[in-house]
Structures are given as C-alpha cells and as structure tokens.
N, C-alpha and C positions, 0 to 999 in steps of 0.2 A: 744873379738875375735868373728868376725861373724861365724856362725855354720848355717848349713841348714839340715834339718833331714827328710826325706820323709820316709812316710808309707802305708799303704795300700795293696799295691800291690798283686798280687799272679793268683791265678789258675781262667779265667771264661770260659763259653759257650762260643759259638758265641749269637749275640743277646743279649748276658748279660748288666749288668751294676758291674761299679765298681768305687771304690771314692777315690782317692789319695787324702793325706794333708802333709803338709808341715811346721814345723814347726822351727820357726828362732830362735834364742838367739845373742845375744850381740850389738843389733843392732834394730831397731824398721823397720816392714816393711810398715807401714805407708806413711814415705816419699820416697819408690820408686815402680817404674815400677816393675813388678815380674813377672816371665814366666817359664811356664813349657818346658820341652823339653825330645824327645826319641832319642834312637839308636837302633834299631833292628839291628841283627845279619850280620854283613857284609857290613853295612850300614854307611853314615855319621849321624850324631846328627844331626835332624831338629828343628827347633820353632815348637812345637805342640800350643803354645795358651800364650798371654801376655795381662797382664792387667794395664793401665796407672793410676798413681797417684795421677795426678789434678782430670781428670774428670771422671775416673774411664772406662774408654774405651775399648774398648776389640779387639783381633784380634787374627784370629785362622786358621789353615792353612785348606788349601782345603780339606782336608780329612778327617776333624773331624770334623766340621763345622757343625750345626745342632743335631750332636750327642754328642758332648763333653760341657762342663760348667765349667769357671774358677772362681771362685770368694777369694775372700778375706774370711780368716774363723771367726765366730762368736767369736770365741777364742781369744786374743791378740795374736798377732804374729803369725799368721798361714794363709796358702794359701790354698786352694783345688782345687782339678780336677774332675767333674763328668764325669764321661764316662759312656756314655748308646750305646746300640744297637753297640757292640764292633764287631768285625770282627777278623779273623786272621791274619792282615795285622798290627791291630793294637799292638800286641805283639812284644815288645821293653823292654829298660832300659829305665824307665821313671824319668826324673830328676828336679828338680826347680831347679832356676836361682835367685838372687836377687844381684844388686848393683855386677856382676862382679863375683860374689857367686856361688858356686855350692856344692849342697847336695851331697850325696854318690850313689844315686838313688833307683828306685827300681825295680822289675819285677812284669811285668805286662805279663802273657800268655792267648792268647785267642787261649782253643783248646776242641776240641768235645773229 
C-alpha cells in the first residue's frame, strides 16, 4: 500500500530556511516523477516544484524559484524540499505527491 509521510515543517523567520522530506513505503520512488505541493489558508493547492524520473529534471513555480530545492533524498525512498530565504507568502500546508499519492502534509509558517 503506497504511504507518503512528510516531515519537517513547523515555525521560521522570514529569510529563514527550512527542509521538508518525504518519505515513501510500499512502492519505490525511483520510477516516478514526484512533486511537492502547498495550500495556504483560503487558497487552492498549487505545484510548488516536481522532479522527473528519466532525466531527473526539475520544475518549480514562480515564486520559489531560486529560493527553493527539490531533490531526491540520500535515503531510499525519500524526497526533499529546501526552502531558503522563506517569506510569509510562503506559509501553507506543504504536501508531496508521488504516482497519484498524497502524503498527509505539513505546516510550514513563515512569521516574525
């Protein structure tokens, strides 16, 4: 049974950084695409950043772009999100994606 388990999350500045990981069971995420995704408060769920499984490709929406890093984790089965130089904009339920999949999420608050 695929399981998707995000952690991380919790309390930063502005200007902070902070590192979401995501870890898979029943399922290898090797062979697919995997993407992170938020919803802040009143908001629809956007793509914050997806990483393809051939070539290992990346793509990440405008507003974290420069500031955010997704990669594959050093771990088996785990995904991460760096987030540097956060903003209060960026304060959501932050969620991975894998194969159709969704984690439980987490919170992530950026607030002075």
């Amino acid at each position: 049974q695929l399981q998707l388990v995000e952690s991380g999350g919790g309390l930063v500045q502005p200007g902070g950084s902070l590192r979401l990981s995501c870890a898979a069971s029943g399922f290898s995420l090797d062979i697919y695409a995997i993407g992170w995704f938020r919803q802040a408060p009143g908001k629809e769920r956007e793509v914050v950043s997806c990483i393809s499984n051939d070539d290992g490709s990346t793509v990440y929406a405008d507003s974290v772009r420069g500031r955010f890093t997704i990669s594959r984790g050093n771990a088996k089965n785990t995904m991460n999100l760096q987030m540097n130089s956060v903003n209060v904009e960026d304060t959501a339920v932050y969620y991975c994606s894998v194969a159709g999949g969704w984690g439980q999420g987490t919170q992530v608050t950026v607030s002075s």
